[in-house]
PDB file of the backbone (N, CA, C, O) and the ligand in Angstrom, with CONECT records:
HET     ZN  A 101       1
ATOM      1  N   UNK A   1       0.842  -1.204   0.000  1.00  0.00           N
ATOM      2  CA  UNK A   1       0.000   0.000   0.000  1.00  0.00           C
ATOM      3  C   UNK A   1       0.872   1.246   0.000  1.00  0.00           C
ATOM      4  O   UNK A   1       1.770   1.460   0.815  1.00  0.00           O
ATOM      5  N   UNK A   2       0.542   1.981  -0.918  1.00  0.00           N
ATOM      6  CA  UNK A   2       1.040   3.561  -1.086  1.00  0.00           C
ATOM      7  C   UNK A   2       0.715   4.379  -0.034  1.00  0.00           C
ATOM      8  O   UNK A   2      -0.464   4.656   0.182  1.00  0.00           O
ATOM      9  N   UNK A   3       1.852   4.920   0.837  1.00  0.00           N
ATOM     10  CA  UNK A   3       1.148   6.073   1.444  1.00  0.00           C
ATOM     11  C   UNK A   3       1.885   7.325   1.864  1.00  0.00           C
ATOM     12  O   UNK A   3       2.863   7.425   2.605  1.00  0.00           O
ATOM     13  N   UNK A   4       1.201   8.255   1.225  1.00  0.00           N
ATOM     14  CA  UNK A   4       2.550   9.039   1.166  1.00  0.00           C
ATOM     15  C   UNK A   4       1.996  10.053   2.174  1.00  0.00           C
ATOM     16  O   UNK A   4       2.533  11.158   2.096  1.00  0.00           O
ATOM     17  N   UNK A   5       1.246   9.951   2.904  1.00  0.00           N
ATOM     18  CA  UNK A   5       0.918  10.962   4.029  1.00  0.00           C
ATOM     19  C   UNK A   5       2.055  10.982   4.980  1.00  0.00           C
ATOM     20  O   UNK A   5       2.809  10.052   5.266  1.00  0.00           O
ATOM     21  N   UNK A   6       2.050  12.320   5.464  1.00  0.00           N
ATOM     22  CA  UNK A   6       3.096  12.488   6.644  1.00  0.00           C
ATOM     23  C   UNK A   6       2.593  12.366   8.418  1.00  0.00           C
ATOM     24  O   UNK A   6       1.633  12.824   9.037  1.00  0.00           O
ATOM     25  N   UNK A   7       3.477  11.729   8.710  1.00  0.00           N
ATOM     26  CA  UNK A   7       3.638  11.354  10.405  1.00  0.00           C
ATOM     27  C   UNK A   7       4.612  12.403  10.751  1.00  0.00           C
ATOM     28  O   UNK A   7       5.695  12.663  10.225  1.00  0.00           O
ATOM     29  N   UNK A   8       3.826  13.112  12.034  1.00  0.00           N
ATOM     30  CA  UNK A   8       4.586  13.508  12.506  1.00  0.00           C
ATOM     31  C   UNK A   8       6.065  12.817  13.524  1.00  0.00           C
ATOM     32  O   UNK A   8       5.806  11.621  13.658  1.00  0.00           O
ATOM     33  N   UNK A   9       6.973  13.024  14.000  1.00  0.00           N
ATOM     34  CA  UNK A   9       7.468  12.670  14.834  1.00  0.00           C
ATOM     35  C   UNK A   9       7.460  12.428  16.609  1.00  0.00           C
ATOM     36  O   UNK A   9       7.698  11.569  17.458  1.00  0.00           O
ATOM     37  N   UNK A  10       6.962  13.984  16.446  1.00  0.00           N
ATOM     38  CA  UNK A  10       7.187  14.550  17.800  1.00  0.00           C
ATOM     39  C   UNK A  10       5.792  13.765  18.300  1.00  0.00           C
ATOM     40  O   UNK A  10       5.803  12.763  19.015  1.00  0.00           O
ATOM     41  N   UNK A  11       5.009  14.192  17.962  1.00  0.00           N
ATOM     42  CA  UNK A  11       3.172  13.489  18.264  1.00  0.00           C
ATOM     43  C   UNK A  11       2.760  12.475  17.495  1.00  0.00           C
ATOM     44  O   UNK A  11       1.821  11.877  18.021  1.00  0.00           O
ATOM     45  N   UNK A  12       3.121  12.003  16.359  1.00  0.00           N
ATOM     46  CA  UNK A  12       2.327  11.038  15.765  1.00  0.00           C
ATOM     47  C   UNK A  12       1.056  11.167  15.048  1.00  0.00           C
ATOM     48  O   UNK A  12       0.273  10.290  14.685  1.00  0.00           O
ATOM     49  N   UNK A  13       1.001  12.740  14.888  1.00  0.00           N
ATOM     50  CA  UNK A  13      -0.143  13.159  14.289  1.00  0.00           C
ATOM     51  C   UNK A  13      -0.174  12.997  12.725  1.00  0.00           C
ATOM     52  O   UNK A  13       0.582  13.678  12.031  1.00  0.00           O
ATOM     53  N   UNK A  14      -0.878  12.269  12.280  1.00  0.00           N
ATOM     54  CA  UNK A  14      -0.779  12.098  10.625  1.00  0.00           C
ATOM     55  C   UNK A  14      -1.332  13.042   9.957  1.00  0.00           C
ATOM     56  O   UNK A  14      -2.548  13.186  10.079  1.00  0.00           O
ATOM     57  N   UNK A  15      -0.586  13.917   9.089  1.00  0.00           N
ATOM     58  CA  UNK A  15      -1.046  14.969   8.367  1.00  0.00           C
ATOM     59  C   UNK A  15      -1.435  14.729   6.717  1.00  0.00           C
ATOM     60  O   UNK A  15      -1.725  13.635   6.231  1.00  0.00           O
ATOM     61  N   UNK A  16      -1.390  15.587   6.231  1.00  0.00           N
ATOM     62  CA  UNK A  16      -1.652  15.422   4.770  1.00  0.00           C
ATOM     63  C   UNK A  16      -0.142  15.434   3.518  1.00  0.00           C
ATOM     64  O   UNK A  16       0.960  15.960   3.669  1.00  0.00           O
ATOM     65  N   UNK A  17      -0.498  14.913   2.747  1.00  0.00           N
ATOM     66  CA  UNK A  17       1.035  14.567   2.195  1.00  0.00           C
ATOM     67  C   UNK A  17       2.007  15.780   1.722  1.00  0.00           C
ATOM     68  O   UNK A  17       3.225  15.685   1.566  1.00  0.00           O
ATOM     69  N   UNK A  18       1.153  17.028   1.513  1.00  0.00           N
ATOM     70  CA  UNK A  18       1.761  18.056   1.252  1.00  0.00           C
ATOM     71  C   UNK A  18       1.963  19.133   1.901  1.00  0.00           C
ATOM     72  O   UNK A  18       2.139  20.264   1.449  1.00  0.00           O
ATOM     73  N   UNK A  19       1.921  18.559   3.657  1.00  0.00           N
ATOM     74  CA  UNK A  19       1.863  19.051   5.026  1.00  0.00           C
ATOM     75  C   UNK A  19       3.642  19.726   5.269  1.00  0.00           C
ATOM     76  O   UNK A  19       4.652  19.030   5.379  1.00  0.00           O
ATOM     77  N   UNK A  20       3.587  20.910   5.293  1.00  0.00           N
ATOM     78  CA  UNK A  20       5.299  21.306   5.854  1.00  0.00           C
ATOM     79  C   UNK A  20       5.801  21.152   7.119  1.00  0.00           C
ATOM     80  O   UNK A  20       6.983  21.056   7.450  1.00  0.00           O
ATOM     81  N   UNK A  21       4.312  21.127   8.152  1.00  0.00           N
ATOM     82  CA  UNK A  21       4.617  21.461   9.117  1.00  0.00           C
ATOM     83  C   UNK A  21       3.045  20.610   9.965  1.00  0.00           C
ATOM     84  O   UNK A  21       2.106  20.244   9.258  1.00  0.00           O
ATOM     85  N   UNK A  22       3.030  20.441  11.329  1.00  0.00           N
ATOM     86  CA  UNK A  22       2.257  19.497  12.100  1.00  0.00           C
ATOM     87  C   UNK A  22       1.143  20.008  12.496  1.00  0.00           C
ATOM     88  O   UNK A  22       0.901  20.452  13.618  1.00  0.00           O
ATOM     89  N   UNK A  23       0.505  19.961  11.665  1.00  0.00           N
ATOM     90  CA  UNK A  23      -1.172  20.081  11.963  1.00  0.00           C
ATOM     91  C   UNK A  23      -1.021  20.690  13.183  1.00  0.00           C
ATOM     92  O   UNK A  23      -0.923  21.910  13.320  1.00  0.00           O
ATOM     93  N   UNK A  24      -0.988  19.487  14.519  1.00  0.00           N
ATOM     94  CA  UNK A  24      -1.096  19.401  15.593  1.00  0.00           C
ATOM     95  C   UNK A  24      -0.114  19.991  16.877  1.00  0.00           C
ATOM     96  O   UNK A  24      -0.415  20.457  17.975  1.00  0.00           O
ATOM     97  N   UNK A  25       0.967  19.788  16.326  1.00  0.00           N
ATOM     98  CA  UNK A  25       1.949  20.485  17.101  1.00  0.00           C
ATOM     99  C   UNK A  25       2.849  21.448  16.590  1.00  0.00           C
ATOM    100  O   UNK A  25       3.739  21.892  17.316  1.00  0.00           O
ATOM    101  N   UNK A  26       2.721  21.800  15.480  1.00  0.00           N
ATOM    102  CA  UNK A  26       3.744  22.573  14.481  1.00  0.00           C
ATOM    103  C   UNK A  26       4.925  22.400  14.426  1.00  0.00           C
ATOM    104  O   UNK A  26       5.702  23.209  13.919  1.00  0.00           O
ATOM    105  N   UNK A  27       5.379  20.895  15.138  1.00  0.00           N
ATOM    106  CA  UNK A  27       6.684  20.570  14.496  1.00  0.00           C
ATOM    107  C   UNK A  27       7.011  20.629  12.980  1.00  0.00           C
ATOM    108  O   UNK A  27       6.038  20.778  12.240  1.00  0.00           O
ATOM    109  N   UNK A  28       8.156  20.540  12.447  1.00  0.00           N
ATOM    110  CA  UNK A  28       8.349  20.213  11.014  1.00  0.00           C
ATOM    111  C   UNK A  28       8.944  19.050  11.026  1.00  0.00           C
ATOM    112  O   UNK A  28       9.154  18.695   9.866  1.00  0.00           O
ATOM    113  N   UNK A  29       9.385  18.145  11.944  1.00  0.00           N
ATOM    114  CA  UNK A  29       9.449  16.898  11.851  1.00  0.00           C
ATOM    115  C   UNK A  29       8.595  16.095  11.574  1.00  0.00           C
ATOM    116  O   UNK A  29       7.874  15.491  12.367  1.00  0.00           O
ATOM    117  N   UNK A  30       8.615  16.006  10.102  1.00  0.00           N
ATOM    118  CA  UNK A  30       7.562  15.151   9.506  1.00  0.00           C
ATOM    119  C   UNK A  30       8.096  13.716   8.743  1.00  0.00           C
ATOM    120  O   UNK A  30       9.311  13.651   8.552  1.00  0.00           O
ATOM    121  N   UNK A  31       7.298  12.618   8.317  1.00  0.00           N
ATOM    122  CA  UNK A  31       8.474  11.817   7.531  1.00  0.00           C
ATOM    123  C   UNK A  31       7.345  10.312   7.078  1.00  0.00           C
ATOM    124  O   UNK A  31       6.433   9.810   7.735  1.00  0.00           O
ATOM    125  N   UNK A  32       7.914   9.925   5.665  1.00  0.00           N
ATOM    126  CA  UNK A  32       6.547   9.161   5.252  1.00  0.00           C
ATOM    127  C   UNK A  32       7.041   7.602   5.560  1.00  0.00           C
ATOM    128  O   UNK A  32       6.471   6.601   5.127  1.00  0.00           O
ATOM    129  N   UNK A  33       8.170   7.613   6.363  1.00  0.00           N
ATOM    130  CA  UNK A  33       8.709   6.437   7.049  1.00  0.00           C
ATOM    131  C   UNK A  33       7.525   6.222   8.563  1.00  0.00           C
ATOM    132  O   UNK A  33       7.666   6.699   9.689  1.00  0.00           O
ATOM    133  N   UNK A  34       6.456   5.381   8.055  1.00  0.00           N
ATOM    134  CA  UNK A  34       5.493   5.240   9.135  1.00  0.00           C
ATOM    135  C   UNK A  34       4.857   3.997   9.337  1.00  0.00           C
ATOM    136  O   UNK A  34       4.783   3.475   8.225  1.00  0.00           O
ATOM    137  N   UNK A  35       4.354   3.245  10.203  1.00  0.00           N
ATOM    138  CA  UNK A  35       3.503   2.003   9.769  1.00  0.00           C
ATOM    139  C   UNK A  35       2.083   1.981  10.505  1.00  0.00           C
ATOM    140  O   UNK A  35       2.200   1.667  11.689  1.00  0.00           O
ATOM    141  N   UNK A  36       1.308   2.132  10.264  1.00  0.00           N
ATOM    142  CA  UNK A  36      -0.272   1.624  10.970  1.00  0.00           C
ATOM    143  C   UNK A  36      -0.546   3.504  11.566  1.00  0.00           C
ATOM    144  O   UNK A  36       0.145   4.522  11.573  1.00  0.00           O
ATOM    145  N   UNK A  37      -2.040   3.105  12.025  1.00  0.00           N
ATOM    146  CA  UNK A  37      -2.263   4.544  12.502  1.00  0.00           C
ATOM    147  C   UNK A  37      -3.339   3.651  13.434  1.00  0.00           C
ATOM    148  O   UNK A  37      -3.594   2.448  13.391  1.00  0.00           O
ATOM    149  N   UNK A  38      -3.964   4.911  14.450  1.00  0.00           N
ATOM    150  CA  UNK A  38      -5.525   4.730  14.626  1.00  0.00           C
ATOM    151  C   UNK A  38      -6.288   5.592  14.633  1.00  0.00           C
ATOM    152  O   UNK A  38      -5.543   6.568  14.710  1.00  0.00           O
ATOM    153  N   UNK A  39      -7.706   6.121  14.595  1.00  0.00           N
ATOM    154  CA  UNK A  39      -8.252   7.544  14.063  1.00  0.00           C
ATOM    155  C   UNK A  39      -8.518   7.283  15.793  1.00  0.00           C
ATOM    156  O   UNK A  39      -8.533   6.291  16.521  1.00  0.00           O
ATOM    157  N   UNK A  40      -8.682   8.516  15.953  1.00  0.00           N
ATOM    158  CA  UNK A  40      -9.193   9.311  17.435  1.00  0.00           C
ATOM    159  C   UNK A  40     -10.140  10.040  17.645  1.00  0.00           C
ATOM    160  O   UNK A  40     -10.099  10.932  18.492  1.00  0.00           O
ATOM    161  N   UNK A  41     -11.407   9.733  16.733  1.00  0.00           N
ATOM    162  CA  UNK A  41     -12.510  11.027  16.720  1.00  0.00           C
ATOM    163  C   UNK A  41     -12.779  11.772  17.981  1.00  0.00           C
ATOM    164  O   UNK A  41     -13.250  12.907  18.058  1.00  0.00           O
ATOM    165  N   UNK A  42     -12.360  10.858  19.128  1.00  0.00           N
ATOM    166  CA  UNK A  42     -13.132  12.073  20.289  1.00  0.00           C
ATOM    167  C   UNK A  42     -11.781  11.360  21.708  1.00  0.00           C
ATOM    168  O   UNK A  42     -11.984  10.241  22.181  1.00  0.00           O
ATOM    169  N   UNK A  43     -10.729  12.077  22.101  1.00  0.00           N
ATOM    170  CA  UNK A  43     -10.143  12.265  22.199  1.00  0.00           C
ATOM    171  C   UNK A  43     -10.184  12.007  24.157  1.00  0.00           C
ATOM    172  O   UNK A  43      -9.298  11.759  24.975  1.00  0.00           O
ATOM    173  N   UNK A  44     -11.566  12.209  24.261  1.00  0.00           N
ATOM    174  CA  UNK A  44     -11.635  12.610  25.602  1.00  0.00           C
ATOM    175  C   UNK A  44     -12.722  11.396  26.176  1.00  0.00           C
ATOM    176  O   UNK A  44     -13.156  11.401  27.328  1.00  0.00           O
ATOM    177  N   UNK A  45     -13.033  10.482  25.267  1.00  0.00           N
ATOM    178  CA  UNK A  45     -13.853   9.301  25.641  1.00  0.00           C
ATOM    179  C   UNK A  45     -12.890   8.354  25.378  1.00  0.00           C
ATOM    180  O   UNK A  45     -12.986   7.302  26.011  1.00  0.00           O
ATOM    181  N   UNK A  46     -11.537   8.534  24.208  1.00  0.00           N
ATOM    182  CA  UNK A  46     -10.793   7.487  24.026  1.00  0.00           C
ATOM    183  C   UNK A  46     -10.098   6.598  25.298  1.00  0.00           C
ATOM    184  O   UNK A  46     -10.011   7.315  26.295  1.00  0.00           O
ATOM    185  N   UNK A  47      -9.645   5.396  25.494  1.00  0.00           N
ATOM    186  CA  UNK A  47      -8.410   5.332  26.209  1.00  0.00           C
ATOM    187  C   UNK A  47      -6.814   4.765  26.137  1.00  0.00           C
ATOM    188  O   UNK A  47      -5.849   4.374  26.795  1.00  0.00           O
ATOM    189  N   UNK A  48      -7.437   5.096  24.561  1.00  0.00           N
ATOM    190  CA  UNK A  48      -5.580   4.955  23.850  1.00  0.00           C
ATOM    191  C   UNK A  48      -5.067   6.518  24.248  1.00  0.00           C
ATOM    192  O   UNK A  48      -4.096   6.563  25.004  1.00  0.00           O
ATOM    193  N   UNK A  49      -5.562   7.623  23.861  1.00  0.00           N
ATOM    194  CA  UNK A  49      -5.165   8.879  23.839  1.00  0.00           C
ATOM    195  C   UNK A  49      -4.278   9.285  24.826  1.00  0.00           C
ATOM    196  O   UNK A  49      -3.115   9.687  24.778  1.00  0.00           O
ATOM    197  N   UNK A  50      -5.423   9.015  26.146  1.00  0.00           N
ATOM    198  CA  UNK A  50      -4.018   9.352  27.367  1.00  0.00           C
ATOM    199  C   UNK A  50      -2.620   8.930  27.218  1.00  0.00           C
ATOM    200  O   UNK A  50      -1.695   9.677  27.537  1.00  0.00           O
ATOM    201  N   UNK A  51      -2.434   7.719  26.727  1.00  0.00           N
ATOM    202  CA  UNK A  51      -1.742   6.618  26.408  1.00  0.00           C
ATOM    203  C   UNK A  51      -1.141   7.957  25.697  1.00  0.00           C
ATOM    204  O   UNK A  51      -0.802   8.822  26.505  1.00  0.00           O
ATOM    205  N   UNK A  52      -0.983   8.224  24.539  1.00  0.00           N
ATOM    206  CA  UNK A  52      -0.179   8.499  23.516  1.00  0.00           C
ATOM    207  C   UNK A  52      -0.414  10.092  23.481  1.00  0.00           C
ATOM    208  O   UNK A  52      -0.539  10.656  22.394  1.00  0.00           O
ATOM    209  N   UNK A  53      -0.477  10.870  24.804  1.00  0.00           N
ATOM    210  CA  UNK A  53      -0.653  12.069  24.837  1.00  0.00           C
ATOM    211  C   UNK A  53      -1.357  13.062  23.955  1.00  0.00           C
ATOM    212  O   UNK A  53      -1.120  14.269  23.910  1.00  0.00           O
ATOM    213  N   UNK A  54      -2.479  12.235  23.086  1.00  0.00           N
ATOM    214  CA  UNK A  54      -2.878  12.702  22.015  1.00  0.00           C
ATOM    215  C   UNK A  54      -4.400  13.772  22.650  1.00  0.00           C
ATOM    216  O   UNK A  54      -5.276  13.264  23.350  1.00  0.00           O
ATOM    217  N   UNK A  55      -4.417  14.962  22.306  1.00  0.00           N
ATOM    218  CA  UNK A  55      -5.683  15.497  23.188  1.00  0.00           C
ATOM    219  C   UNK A  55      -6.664  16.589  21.517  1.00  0.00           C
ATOM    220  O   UNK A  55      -7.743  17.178  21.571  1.00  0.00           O
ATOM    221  N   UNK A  56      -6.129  16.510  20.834  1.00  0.00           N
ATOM    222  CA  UNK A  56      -6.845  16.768  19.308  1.00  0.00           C
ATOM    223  C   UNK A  56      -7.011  15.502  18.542  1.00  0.00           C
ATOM    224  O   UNK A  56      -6.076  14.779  18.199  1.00  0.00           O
ATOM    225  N   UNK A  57      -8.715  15.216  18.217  1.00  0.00           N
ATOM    226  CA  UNK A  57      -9.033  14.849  17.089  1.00  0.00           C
ATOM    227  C   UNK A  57      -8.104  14.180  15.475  1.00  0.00           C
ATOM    228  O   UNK A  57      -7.588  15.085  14.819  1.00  0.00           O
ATOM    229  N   UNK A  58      -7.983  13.242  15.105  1.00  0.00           N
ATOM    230  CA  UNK A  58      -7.851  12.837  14.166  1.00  0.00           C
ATOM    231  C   UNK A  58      -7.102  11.247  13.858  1.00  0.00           C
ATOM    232  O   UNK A  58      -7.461  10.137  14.252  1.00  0.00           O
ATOM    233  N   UNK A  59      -6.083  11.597  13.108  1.00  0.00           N
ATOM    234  CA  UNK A  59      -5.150   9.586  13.026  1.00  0.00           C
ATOM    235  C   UNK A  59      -4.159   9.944  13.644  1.00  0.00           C
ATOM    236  O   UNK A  59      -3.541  10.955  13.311  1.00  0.00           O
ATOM    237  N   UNK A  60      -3.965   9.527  14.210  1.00  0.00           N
ATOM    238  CA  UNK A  60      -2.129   8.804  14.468  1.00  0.00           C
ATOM    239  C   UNK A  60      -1.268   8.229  14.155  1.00  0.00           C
ATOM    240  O   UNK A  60      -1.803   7.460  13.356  1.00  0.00           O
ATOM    241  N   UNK A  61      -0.051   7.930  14.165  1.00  0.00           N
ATOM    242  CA  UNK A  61       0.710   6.569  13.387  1.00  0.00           C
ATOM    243  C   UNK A  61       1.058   5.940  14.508  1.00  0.00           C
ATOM    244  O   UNK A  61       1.435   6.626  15.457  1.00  0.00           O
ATOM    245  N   UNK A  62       1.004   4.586  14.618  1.00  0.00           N
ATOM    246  CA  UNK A  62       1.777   3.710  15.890  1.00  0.00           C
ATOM    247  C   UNK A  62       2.920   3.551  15.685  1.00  0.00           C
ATOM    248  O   UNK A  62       3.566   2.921  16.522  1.00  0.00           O
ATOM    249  N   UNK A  63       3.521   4.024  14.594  1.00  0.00           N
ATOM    250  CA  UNK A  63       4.977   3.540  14.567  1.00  0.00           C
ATOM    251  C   UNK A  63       5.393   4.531  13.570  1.00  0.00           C
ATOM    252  O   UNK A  63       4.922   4.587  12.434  1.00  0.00           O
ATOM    253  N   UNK A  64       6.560   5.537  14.179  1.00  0.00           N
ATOM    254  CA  UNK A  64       6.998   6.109  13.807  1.00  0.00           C
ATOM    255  C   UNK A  64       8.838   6.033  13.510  1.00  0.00           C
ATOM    256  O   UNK A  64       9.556   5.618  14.419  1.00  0.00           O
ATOM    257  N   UNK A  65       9.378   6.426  12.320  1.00  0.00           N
ATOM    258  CA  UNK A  65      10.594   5.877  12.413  1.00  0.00           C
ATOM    259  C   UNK A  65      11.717   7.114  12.151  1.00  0.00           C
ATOM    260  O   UNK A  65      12.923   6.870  12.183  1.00  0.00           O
TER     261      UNK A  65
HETATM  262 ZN    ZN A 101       3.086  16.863  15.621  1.00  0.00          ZN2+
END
């Protein structure tokens, strides 16, 4: 599978492929070296999120490289 969307580093926030900079945290550590995600629609009912310091809405990558 093709995927050329960007993971962030710092958060794991998956952005869009022509993303410079992190949606979510405005790192520019971005990179399409990634494997798996999970979406997070609601952030505050999840209980992966705490887990992965994630407190905005959207995907993640579980594995960032
Ligand atoms: Zn980020």
């Amino acid at each position: 599978m093709a995927e050329d969307r960007l993971a962030c580093r710092e958060c794991h926030f998956v952005n869009g492929p022509d993303a410079q900079t992190c949606e979510n945290c405005g790192s520019s550590s971005l990179t399409e070296d990634w494997a798996g995600y999970v979406i997070i629609p609601h952030p505050e009912k999840s209980e992966i999120a705490p887990e992965m310091n994630v407190s905005t809405p959207g995907s993640y990558a579980l594995k960032v490289r």
